[in-house]
N, C-alpha and C positions, 0 to 999 in steps of 0.2 A: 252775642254774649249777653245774657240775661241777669245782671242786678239777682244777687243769693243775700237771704239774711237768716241765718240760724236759729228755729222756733220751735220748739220740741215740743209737744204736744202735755200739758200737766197729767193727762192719766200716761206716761209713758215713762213721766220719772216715777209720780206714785207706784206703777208695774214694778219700776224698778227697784223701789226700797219695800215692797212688799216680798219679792220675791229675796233678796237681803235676807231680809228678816224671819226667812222660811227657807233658808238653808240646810240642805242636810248634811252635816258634816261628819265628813269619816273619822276611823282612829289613825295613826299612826305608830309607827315602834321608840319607843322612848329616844332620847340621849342620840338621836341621827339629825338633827341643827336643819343643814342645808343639803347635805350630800346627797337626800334620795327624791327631791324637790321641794316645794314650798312649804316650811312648817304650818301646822295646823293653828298655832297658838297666831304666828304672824298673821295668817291670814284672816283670821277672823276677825283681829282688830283691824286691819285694814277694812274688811268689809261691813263693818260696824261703824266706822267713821266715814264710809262711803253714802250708807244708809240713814245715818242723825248728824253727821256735822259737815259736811261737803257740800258746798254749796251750788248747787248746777248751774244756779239763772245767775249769779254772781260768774262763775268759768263764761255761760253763752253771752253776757251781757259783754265779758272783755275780750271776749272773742269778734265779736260783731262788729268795735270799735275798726278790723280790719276791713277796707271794702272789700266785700266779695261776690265773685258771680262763678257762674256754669254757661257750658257750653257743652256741644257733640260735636265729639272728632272722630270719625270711624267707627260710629255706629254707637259711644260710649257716650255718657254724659261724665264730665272732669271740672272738677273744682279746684277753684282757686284765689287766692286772696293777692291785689291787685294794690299796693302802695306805692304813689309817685311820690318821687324826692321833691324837696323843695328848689331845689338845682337843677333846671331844664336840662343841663350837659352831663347830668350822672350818667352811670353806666350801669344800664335793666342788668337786671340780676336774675335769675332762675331757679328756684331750691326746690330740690327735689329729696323728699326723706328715706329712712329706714322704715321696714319691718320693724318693731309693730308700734310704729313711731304713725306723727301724722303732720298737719301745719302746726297744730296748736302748739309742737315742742321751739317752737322758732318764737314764740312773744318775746323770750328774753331778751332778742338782738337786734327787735325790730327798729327801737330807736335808734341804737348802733348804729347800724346799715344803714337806716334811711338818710339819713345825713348823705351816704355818699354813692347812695344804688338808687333805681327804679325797682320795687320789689315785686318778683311775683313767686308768692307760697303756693307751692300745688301741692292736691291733695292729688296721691300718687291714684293711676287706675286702680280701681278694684278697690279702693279705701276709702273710709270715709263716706261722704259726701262728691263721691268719684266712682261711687259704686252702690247696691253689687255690679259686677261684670255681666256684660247681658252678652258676650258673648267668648266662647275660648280664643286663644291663641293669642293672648298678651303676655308676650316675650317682651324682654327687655327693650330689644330693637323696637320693637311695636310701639310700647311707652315712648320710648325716646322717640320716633317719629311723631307721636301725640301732641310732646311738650315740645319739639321743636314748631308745632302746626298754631300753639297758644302763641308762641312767641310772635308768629309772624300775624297772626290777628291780631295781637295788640299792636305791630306796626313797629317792630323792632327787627330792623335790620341787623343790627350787630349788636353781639347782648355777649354776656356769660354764665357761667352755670356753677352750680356750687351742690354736692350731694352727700350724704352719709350712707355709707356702707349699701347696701342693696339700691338707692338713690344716687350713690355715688358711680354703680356700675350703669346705669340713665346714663347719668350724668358724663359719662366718657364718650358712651357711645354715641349720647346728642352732637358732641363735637367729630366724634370719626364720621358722622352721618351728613354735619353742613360746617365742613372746615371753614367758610366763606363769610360765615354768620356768627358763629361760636370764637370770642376771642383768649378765654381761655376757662380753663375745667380746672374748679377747686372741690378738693375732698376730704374728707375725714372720715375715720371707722372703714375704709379702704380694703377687702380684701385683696390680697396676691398668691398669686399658686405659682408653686417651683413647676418646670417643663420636665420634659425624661431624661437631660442632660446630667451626669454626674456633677459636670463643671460649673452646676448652678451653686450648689454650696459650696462651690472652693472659694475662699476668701472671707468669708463670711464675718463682720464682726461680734464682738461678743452680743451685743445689743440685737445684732440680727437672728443670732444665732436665740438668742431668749426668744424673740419672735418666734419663730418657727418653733420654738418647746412649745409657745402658749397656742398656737395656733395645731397641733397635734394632739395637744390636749383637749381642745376645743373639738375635734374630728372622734377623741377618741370617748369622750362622755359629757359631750352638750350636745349634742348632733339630732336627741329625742326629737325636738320640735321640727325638724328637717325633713328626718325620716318621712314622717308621719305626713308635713305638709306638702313633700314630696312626692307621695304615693298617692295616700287615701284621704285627701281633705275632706272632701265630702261627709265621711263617716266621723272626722271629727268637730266637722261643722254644727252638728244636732248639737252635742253638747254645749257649744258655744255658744249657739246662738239661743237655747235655753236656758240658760245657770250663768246670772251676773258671777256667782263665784269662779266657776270654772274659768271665766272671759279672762275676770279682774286674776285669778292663778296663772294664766298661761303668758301673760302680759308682765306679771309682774316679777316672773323670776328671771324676766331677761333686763328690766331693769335693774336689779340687784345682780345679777352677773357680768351683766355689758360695761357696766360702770367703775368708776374709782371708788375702788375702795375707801379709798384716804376721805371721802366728800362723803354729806347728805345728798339727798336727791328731794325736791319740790314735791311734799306727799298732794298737794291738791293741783300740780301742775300733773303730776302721774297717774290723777282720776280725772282730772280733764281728756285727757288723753284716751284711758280708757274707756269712758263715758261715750266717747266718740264711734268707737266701736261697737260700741251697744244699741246706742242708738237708731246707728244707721245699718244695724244686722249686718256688717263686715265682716265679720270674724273669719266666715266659712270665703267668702269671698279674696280676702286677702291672703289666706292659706295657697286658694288656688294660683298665685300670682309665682308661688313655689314648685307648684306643679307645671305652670307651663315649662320652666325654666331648666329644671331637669329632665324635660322630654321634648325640646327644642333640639334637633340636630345639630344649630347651627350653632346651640350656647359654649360649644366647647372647642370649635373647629376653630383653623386658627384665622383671625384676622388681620386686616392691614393695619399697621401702627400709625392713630393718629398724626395729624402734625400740630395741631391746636399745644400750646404752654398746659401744663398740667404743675398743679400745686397741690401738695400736701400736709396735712396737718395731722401729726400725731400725737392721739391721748397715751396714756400711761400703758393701757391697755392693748395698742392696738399692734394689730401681728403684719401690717405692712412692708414688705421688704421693696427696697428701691428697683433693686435692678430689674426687681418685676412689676414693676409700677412702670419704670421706663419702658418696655417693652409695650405697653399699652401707649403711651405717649408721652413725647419727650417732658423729662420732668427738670422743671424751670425753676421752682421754690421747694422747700423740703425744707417742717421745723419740726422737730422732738419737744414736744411741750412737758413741761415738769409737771400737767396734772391735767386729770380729764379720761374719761372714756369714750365708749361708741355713740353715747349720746351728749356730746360738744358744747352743742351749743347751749343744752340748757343747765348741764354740769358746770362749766367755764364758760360761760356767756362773752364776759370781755376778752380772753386767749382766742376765742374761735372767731370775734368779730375784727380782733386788731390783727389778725393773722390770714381774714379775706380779704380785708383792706390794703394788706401791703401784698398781697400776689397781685390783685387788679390795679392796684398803685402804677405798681413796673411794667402792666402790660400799657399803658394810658403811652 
């Protein structure tokens, strides 16, 4: 494990606000806001204050305050930020992110947590400073074998894991993968899919029953970035990894979807993030991580149901339904939070940390 410290190169941010600042921006059709993607008006201010008032070396500077290093786990180099608690007896922690999330959306809760965890932020394969992918077939299972391989380098026997939505399915599987080592699996942003059973909706409550509206809705016209990184990442990789706008667009309108309406969202916490991306030419890389997924035989075939405690935290937003959550593994905590979306921890910082806290509380 090799000591990482995040150093960006100054012609690589100048690239970057040059290229800002040399935008070609399209038209759009008047008076359509959100519905047909990202307004042109938003985004230019956004990439305008990307390019004269975001501060990169101030994001890399408080970013760096984490230790972090790299390593190769099967063939990949994986990053990750390594905080030990001041408490010899904490209990290591594992966080694994979302699409098109990375470590840096975790600063908000790092002092939360560290109080009472051993921390380790990974920057997921293929993301980040975890990537590009140099090579196919990083399935879900394959990640989760990665991040169960960090755990056990650092010398942690019995640890647990914590993941949001696309890190969150890591995050189960690392526990159906080393029930012996994993003491239990917390999530948030959570997807769950009904079976072909009728009897899966019978009973439903109204709240679940909203789930399932929001998550159909979500199938039936948010699905674009899916598609697309399902199929042909590749082809829309050029794009991305050319045009901070395009990057800073495709990024940004799932932060203003994924999230609570009700809340702001961190605008220099959300170009850190994407900055991340840029820098380290993921874009295309991370797409692919969608592709394996849906051309993984085994992403849909059914498995055995963990035995690991599984805890969930639900934002406002999210389309989690129990009794398919339990069918992955037995679920031990279950809270409906009054606010927060796909992205928790850095929307509700203190709901998403007092609500790890007390799932690994009750496993201690």
């Amino acid at each position: 494990m090799i000591p990482f410290r995040i150093a960006i190169p100054q012609a690589d941010v100048d690239d970057l606000h040059d290229r800002l600042r040399r935008t070609r921006w399209g038209s759009e059709i008047p008076g359509q806001g959100w519905r047909r993607g990202v307004p042109v008006s938003y985004l230019r201010s956004l990439a305008d204050y990307w390019a004269g008032g975001f501060d990169w070396r101030a994001a890399e500077a408080r970013l760096n305050e984490l230790p972090q290093f790299r390593t190769e786990v099967d063939g990949q180099t994986l990053h990750f930020a390594h905080l030990r608690s001041a408490d010899e007896h904490a209990t290591p922690l594992l966080i694994s992110h979302d699409w098109p999330g990375s470590f840096a959306l975790y600063l908000p809760v790092v002092e939360a947590l560290r109080d009472h965890f051993h921390l380790v932020l990974v920057s997921n394969p293929g993301v980040g400073f975890s990537g590009p992918l140099t090579s196919a077939g990083w399935t879900t299972a394959r990640s989760a074998a990665a991040l169960n391989e960090i755990m056990a380098r650092l010398g942690y026997d019995r640890y647990g894991v914590q993941g949001t939505g696309g890190g969150a399915a890591i995050a189960v599987e690392m526990g159906r993968r080393q029930p012996a080592r994993v003491i239990g699996t917390h999530v948030n942003g959570h997807i769950t899919f009904p079976g072909g059973d009728p009897a899966d909706f019978a009973g439903l409550t109204e709240a679940e029953q909203g789930r399932l509206q929001r998550l159909q809705e979500f199938r039936d016209d948010r699905m674009g970035f899916n598609a697309i990184q399902s199929t042909r990442p590749q082809t829309l990789a050029y794009g991305l990894h050319d045009s901070p706008a395009g990057q800073l667009a495709w990024i940004a309108e799932k932060f203003t979807e994924w999230t609570d309406p009700a809340a702001a969202f961190d605008r220099d916490l959300l170009l850190t993030n994407v900055s991340l991306y840029w820098f380290t030419g993921t874009a295309g890389s991370s797409a692919n991580l969608y592709w394996e997924a849906a051309h993984d035989p085994t992403a849909w075939a059914p498995k055995p149901r963990s035995v690991v405690p599984l805890g969930v935290a639900l934002g406002v937003t999210d389309i989690t339904i129990r009794r398919f959550a339990d069918r992955q593994a037995p679920v031990t905590h279950w809270t409906e939070l009054p606010a927060g979306g796909n992205f928790l921890p850095t929307e509700q910082p203190k709901l998403y940390a007092d609500d790890v806290r007390t799932f690994f509380a009750g496993l201690a």
